[in-house]
C-alpha positions in Angstrom: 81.0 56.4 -59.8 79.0 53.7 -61.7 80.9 54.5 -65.4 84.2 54.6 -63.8 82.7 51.0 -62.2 81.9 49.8 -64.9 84.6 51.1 -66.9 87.3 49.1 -64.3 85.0 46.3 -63.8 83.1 45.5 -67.2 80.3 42.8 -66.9 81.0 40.6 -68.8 84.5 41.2 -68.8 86.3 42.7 -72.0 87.3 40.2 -74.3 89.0 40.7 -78.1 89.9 37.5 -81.0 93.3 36.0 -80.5 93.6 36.7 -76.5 94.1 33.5 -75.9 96.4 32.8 -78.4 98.4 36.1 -77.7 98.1 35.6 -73.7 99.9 32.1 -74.8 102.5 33.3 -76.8 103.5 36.1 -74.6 103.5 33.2 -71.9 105.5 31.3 -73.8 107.8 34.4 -74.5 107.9 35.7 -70.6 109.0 31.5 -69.5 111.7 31.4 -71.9 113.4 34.6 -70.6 112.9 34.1 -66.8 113.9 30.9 -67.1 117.4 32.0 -69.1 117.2 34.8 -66.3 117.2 32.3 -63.7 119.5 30.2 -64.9 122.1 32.5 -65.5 122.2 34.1 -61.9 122.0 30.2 -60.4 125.1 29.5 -63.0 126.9 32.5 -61.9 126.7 34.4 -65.1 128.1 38.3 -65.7 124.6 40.2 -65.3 125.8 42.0 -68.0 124.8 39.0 -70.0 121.5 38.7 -68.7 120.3 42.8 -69.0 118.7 41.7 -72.3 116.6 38.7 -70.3 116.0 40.6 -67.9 114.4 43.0 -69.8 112.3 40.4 -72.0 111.0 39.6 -69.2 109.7 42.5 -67.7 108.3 43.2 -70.9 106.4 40.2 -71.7 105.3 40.9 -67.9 104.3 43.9 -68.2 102.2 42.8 -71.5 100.6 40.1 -69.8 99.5 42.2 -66.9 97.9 45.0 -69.1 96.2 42.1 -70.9 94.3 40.9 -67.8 94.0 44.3 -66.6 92.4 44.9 -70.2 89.7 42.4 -69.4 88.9 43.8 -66.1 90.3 45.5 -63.3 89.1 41.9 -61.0 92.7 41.2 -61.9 94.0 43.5 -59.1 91.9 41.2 -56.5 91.8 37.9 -57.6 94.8 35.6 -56.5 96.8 35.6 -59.7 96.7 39.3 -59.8 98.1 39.6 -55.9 100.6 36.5 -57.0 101.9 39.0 -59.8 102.2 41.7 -57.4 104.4 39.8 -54.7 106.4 38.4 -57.6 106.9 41.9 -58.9 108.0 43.0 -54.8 109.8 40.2 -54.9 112.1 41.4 -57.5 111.7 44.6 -56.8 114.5 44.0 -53.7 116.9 42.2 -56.1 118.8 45.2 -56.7 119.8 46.0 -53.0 120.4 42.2 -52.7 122.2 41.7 -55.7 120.4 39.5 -58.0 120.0 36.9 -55.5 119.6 33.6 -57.1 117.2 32.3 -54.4 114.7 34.6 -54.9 115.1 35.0 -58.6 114.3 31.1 -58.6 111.6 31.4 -55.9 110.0 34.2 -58.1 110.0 31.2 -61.0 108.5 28.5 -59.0 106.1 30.9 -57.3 105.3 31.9 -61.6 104.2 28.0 -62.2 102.5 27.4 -59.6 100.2 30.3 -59.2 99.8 29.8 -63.2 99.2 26.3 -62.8 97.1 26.3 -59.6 92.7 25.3 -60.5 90.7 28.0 -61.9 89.1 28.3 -58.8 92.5 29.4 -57.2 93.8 31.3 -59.5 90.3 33.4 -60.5 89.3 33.3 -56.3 88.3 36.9 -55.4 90.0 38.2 -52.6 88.2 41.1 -52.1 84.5 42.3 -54.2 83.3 38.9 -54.1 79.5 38.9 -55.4 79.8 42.6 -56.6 82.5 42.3 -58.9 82.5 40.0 -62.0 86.2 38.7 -62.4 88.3 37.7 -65.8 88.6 34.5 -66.8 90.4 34.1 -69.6 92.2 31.1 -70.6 95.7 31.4 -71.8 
């Protein structure tokens, strides 16, 4: 048990060159689409039109997550890891409901303000407080 600890929880927590700069970029990346996403479900767009947003930004998503689960597993219980996850349920139900603008949008706002919440939100351990050194990466 204590590799496989240590293997999902590193201390310190895994870090590489350029995170940062590719955690920004990718963040930069997964706005422009979700926004464009947004905005054409609130503008009544074909989704037809939107497929290839939609699937930047799932992508740049998915890259994002795997990056923080990269640096440690902490992700999965810290708030901005349990944020990502009710986004991702969130969306999750937009097929039965039809790309619902509301909850694409609330999915955005829910985005920026988890992202732009304090550190001490954001990195708060939920659960494995004390015994579990959480990421904190900037980016």
């Amino acid at each position: 048990m204590g590799r496989l600890r240590s293997f999902l929880f590193p201390d310190p927590p895994r870090a590489f060159r350029w995170r940062r700069w590719i955690k920004i970029g990718l963040r930069a990346i997964h706005a422009l689409c979700a926004s464009v996403l947004v905005g054409g479900a609130l503008l009544a767009v074909d989704p037809s039109q939107s497929s290839a947003w939609a699937a930047g930004t799932a992508i740049s998503g998915l890259a994002l997550v795997l990056l923080d689960l990269h640096e440690s597993g902490a992700f999965l219980v810290q708030i901005r890891g349990l944020v990502v996850f009710a986004k991702i349920a969130l969306l999750a139900t937009l097929p039965w409901l039809g790309w619902a603008p509301t909850l694409l949008a609330t999915a955005l706002v829910l985005s920026v303000l988890s992202s732009h919440a304090p550190g001490s939100v954001r990195y708060f351990m939920v659960l494995g407080r004390g015994r579990i050194t959480g990421g904190c990466s900037k980016g």
